[in-house]
N, C-alpha and C positions, 0 to 999 in steps of 0.2 A: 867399584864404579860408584859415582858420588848418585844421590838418589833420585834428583833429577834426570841425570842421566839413563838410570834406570827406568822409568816414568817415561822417556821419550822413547826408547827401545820399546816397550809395552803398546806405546801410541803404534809407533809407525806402524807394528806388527798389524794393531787391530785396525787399522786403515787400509792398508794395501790385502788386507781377506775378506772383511764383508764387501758381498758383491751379491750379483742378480739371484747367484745359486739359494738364497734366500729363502725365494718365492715360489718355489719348488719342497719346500721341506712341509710346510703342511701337508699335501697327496702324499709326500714319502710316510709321513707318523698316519695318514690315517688310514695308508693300505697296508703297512708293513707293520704298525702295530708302535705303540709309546712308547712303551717298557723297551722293547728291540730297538726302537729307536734311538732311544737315550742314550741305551748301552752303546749302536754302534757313535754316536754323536762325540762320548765319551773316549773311546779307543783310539778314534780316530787323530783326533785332539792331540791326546800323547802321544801316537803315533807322527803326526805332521809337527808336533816340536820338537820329539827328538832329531827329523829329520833337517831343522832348523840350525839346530844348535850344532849337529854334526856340518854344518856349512858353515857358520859363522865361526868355530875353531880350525877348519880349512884354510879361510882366508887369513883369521889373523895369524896363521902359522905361514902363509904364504908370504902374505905381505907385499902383497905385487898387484898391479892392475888385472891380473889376468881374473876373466869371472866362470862362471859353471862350465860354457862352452869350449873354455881355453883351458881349464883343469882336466875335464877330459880328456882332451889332445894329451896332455902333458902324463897323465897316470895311467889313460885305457889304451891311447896311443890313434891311428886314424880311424880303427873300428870304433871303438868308444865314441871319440867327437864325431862322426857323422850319424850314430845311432843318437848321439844326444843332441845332435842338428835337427832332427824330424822332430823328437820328443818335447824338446822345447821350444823352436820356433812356430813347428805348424802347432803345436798344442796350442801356444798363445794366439795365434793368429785366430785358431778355431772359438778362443776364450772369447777373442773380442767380436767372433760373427754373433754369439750369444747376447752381449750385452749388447750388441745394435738391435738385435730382434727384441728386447724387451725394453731397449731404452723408447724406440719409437712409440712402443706401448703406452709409456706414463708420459711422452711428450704428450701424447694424442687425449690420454687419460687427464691432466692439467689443460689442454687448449682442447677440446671437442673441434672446434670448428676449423682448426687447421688440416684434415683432414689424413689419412693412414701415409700418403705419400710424403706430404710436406712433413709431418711429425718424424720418421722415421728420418729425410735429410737432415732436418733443424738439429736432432741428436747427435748426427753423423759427425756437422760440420763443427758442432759445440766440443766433442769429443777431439777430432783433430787440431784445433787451436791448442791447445795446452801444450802439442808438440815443440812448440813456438820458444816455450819456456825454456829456462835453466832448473836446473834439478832440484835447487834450493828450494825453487815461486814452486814448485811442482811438489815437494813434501807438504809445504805450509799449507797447499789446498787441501789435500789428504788427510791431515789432521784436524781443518777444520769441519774437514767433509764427517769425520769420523765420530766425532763431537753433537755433530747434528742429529745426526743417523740413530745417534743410541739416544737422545732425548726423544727422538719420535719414534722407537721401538717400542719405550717406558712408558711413554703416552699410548700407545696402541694396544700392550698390555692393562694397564690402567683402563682404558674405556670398556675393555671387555669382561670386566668384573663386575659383577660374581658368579659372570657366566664362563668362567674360564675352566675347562675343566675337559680330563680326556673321559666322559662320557659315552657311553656309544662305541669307540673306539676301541680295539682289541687289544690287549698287553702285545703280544707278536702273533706274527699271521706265518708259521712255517713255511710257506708255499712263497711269500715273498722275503724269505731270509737276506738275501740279498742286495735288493732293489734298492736298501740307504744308501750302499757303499759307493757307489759314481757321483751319484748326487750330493753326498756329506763331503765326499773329497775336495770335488769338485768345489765345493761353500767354505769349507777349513785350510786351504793349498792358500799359504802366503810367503812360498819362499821368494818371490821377487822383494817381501822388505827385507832381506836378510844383506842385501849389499851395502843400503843404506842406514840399517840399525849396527854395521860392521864402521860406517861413515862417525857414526854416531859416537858408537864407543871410541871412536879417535879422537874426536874433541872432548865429550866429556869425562872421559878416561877409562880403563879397560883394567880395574885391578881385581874384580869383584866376578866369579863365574858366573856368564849369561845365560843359564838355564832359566833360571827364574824367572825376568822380564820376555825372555822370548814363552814360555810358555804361558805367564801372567796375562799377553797379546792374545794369546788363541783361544784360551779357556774363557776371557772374558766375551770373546766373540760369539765362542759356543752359549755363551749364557746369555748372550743377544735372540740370538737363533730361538732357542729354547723359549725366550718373554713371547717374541714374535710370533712363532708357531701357536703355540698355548692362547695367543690375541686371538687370533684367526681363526682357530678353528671352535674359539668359546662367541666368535661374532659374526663369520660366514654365513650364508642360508646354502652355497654350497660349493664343496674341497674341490676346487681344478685345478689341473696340474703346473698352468703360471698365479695361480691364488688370483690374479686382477678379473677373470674372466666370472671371477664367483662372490664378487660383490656388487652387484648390483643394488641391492639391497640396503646398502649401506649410505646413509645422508651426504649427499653432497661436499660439504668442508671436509669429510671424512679421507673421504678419496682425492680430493685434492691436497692434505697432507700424504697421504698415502704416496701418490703421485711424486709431492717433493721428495718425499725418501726415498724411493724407487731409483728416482736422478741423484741424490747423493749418493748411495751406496751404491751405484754402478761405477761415476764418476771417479769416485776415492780409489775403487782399484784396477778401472781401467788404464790412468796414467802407469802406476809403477808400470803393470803387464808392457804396454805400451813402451816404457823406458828400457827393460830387459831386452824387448826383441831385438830394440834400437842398440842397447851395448852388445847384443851376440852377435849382431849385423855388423857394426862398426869395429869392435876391438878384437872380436874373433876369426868374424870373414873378412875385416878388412874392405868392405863396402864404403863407399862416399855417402856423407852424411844427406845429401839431396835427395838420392836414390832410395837410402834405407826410411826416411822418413815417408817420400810417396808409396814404397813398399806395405808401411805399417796405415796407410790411410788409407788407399784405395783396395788391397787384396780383400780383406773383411766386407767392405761393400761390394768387390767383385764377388765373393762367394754366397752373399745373401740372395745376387741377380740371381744368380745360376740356378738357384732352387735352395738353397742352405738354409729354410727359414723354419724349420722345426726345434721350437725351442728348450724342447726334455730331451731330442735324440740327440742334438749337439753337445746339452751340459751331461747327459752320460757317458756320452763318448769321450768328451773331454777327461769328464772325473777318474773314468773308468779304464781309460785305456794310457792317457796321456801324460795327465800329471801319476797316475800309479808308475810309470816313465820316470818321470824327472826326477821324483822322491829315489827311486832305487838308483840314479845315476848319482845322485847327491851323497847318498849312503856307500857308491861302489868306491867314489873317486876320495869320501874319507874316511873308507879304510885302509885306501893306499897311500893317504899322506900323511894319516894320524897316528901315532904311538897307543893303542889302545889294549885294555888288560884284558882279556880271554872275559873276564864277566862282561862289559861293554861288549867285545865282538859278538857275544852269547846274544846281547840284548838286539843288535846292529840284525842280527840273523833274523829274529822273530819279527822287527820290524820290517824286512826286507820278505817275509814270507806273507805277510800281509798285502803288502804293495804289489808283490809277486799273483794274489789272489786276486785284488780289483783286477791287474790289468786280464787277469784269464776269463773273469766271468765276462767286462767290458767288452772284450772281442768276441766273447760268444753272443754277447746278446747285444751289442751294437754292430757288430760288422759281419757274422756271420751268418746272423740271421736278419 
């Protein structure tokens, strides 16, 4: 793949994953500990690109329109595609009741005087325009939302020096061993750019293994994550669990950049999520394109009415339950359609006992209890 090409595949990836789940990693490092943190931050990482790269050699060995939802059908058979109908559709629908709940936040957080009602619409409706677009107008946001996002991460670290520093904070907290793992997935989960960094590799050519640029995409996101945590919690006066609610303290212009990046990095991957449900709708269920589009605008603001407005219990449940789902649907449907050597399936196993792990703890401690 010429190096451009490779360069675009790393973009898309790190466009369509930074998202709200962000804003939430500071309370994760400073109850569960840095060191534990890192590590899971680390695992994960590899974890959610092997799970990439095992999608994107699916399709190019496919070769067909068909996407996640339609693979299933075709490898698990109707059990598979409706277990991976819940997995992936409500998951994403669930993604984006999260990002309305904090996008109205840094609306409200940039305009004070618009008030908690009007901020949370103005998001709403900003959010559903882009549905409007072709796929093309909808990468190019993406990448230059992505662009943005990591200049004002660099700066947010930057200002927090030379107070940056995990101080005070415990290497790991035993007791919450667990607690990164919904929330880190839930912030690392970018298999929606895997269709169109698949799009990608078709024009700018496909000679070269996409391990690399798709994992070059996540790693660099995790080293976003990592500036931004280390900003926040070396400039905080105090860790809450969406970070906005514990800067008060913080000057003015500060938080209104804050604010803008809060709306980039929701923005940049609320579209793809947004486009996936639209192709599982349209090329899998065979939905009309009217219907599937009021489906993907109005269901996420029906569920925030309804009471859906807790914004750590929906991105755990998500991380933890959901997309730990779609990663092992990704990994089940290519091992049945890829030729792999006993070392790969060996690898395919430890990664799927992992996924297999968020989604146990995620149910116990978002739904069971």
């Amino acid at each position: 793949m010429k190096r451009g090409g490779a360069f675009m595949v790393a973009a898309i990836v790190a466009a369509a994953t930074v998202g709200d789940g962000i804003f939430a990693l500071p309370y994760v490092f400073y109850r569960a500990g840095w060191l534990l943190s890192i590590g899971w931050l680390l695992a994960l990482a590899a974890f959610v690109s092997v799970g990439h790269i095992v999608y994107l050699k699916t399709l190019e060995k496919i070769g067909e329109k068909q996407r996640l939802l339609g693979l299933a059908r075709r490898y698990l058979g109707p059990g598979g595609f409706w277990a991976g109908f819940v997995a992936i559709v409500l998951g994403l629908l669930l993604t984006l009741v999260a990002y309305l709940i904090l996008g109205g936040q840094f609306i409200l957080l940039a305009f004070p005087a618009a008030g908690p009602g009007a901020a949370f619409f103005i998001f709403w409706f900003a959010m559903a325009l882009p549905l409007l677009l072709d796929d093309r107008r909808v990468v190019g946001l993406e990448l230059a939302g992505i662009a943005c996002t990591s200049i004002i991460i660099i700066f947010i670290f930057a200002s927090a020096w030379p107070h940056v520093t995990f101080a005070g904070i415990p290497a790991a907290s035993p007791a919450d061993f667990f607690l990164p793992f919904g929330v880190l997935l839930f912030s690392l989960a970018g298999w929606t750019s895997v269709e169109p960094a698949y799009e990608s590799r078709k024009k700018y050519g496909a000679t070269a293994d996409p391990w690399r640029p798709l994992a070059a995409g996540t790693f660099f996101v995790a080293l976003l994550y990592l500036l931004f945590t280390t900003g926040i919690l070396g400039s905080a006066a105090t860790v809450t669990g969406d970070t906005i609610s514990g800067l008060a303290a913080w000057p003015f212009w500060k938080r209104e950049l804050l604010a803008i990046f809060g709306l980039l990095a929701i923005a940049t991957v609320y579209l793809p999520i947004s486009r996936e449900i639209k192709n599982a709708l349209q090329h899998d269920l065979g939905l009309g394109r009217g219907l599937v589009r009021a489906l993907i605008i109005l269901v996420p603001l029906a569920l925030v009415g309804l009471g859906l407005n807790n914004f750590l219990l929906v991105v755990g449940l998500v991380g933890g339950v959901f997309l730990a789902a779609q990663y092992l649907l990704i990994i089940s449907v290519g091992r049945r359609a890829l030729s792999l050597s006993r070392a790969k399936n060996f690898l395919l196993d430890l990664v799927a006992l992992a996924f297999i792990a968020a989604a146990v703890y995620g149910i116990g401690t978002f739904v069971v209890h």
